[in-house]
KEMI-130150 format. One record per residue (C-alpha): residue number from 1; x, y, z; residue in one letter. Coordinates in steps of 0.5 Angstrom, whole numbers, plus 2048, in hexadecimal, padded with zeros to 3 digits. Layout:
// residues N
i  xx  yy  zz  aa
NUM  X  Y  Z  A;
...
//
This chain:
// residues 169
i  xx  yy  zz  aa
1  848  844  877  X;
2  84A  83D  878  X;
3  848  837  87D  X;
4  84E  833  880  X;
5  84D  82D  884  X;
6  852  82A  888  X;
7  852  825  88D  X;
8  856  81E  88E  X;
9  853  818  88A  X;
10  84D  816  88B  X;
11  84A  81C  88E  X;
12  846  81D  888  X;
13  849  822  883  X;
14  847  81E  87D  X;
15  841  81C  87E  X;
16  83E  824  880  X;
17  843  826  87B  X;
18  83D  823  876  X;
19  837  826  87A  X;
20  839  82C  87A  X;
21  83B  82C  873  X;
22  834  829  870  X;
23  831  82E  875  X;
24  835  834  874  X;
25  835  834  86C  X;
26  83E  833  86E  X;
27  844  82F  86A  X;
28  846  82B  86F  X;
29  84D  829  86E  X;
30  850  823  873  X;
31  858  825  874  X;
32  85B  81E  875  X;
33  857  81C  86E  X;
34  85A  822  86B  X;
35  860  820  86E  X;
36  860  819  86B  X;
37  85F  81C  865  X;
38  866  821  864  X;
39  86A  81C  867  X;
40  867  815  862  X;
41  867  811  868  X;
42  863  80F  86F  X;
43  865  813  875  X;
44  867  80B  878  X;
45  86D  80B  871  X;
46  86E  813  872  X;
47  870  811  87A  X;
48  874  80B  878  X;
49  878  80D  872  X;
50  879  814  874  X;
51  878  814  87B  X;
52  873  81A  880  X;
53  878  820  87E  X;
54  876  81F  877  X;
55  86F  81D  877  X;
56  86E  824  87D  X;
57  872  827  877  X;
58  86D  826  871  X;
59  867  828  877  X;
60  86A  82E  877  X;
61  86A  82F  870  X;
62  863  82D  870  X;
63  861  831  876  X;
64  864  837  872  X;
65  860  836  86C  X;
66  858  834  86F  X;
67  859  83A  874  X;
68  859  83F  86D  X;
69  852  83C  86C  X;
70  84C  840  86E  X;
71  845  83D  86F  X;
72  847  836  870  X;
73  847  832  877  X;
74  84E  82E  877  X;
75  84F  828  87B  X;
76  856  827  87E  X;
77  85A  821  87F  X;
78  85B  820  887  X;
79  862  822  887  X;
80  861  82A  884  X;
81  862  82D  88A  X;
82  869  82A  88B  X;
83  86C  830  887  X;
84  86A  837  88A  X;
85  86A  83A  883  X;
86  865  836  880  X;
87  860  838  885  X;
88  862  83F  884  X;
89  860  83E  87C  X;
90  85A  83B  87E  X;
91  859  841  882  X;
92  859  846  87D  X;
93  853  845  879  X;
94  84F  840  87F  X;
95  84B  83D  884  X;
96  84E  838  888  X;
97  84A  833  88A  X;
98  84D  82E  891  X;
99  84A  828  890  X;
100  84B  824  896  X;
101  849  81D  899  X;
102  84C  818  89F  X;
103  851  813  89E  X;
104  84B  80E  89E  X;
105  847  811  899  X;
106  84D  812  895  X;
107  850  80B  895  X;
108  848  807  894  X;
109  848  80C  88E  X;
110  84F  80A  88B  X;
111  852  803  88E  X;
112  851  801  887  X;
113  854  807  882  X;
114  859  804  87E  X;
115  85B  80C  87B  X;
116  860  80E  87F  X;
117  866  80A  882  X;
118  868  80A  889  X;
119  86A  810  88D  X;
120  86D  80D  892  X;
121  871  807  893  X;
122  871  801  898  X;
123  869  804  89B  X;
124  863  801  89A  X;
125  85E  804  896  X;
126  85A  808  89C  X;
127  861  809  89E  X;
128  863  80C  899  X;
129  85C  811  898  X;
130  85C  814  89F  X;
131  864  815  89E  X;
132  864  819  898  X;
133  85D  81B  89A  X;
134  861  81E  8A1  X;
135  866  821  89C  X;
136  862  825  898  X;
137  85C  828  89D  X;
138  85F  82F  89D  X;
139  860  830  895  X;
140  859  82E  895  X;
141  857  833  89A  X;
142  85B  839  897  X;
143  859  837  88F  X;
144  852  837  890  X;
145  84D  83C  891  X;
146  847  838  892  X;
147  849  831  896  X;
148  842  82C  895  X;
149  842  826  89A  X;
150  840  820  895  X;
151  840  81A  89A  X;
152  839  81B  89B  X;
153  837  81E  894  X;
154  834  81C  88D  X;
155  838  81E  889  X;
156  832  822  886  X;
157  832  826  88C  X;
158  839  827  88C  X;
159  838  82A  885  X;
160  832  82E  888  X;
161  835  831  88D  X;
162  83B  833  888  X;
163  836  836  884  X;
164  833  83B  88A  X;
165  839  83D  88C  X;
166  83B  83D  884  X;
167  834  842  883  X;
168  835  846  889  X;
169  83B  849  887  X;
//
C-alpha cells in the first residue's frame, strides 16, 4: 500500500513526503521529478516547447508507472487531479492524502519557485493561485481520502498526523 500526497503547490507534499519516508522506513519518489527526468528537460521547457497537453500526457504515463509500486509515499505534481484516470490508478493500491492550505499560505510559501511556468496569463501571481485554486477544489476533495489543513501546521505535524491515520488502517 502506498501513501498519495496530493495538494496544490506549496501545501507541503515535498517536504512531509521526506518525513514520512525517514519515519516509515518508505521510498519516496517525487512525480515532477520523475517527470523530469522521462522527458530530459524542466517542466517550464517541457510546457514551452510542447505545451500543457504534452507535459499532462507524460504525468499520466508516470502516474501509471509509480501507482504499480507499493510500499512507497509518492508526492504528486498539483495538476494530477486534472485527469480523473490518474487518480483512479493511484487508488488502486493508495492512501490519498488532501494536503490543503489558504491562498495566503500558498503564495507566502511559493512566490519565489521558478520550477513551474504560469498557469494562467495576464493575472498576478495571487490571482492566478486563488483561480487555479478555485478550479481544483472539488478534484481534490474527491481524490483524497484523508484532507490535513496545513496553513497552521509543521510540516512535521502533517507528516505525524499522516502517519496516525496511515497506523490506524
Amino acid at each position: 500500500m502506498n501513501i498519495v500526497l496530493i495538494g496544490y503547490r506549496g501545501t507541503g507534499k515535498s517536504a512531509v513526503g521526506k518525513i514520512l519516508a525517514d519515519r516509515l522506513e518508505m521510498l519516496c519518489i517525487g512525480m515532477d521529478a520523475e517527470i523530469v527526468k522521462k522527458a530530459g528537460m524542466t517542466i517550464p521547457d517541457i510546457v514551452e516547447k510542447y505545451g500543457w497537453p504534452k507535459f499532462r500526457d507524460t504525468e499520466s504515463e508516470v502516474t501509471r508507472a509509480l501507482a504499480k509500486l507499493d510500499n512507497t509515499i509518492i508526492d504528486t505534481g498539483g495538476g494530477v487531479i486534472e485527469r480523473p484516470e490518474n487518480i483512479a490508478a493511484l487508488k488502486v493500491n493508495a492512501r490519498i492524502f488532501w494536503l490543503k492550505a489558504s491562498v495566503d499560505t500558498i503564495v507566502s510559501r511559493i512566490q519565489d519557485g521558478k520550477e513551474r511556468p504560469s498557469l494562467t496569463s495576464g493575472k498576478t501571481f495571487t490571482e492566478e493561485v486563488a483561480e487555479v485554486l478555485e478550479q481544483r477544489i472539488s478534484k481534490y476533495k474527491n481524490a483524497g481520502q484523508y484532507e490535513i489543513n496545513t496553513d497552521d501546521l509543521t510540516v512535521e505535524q502533517v507528516a505525524g498526523r499522516i502517519i496516525e491515520i496511515w497506523k490506524k488502517e
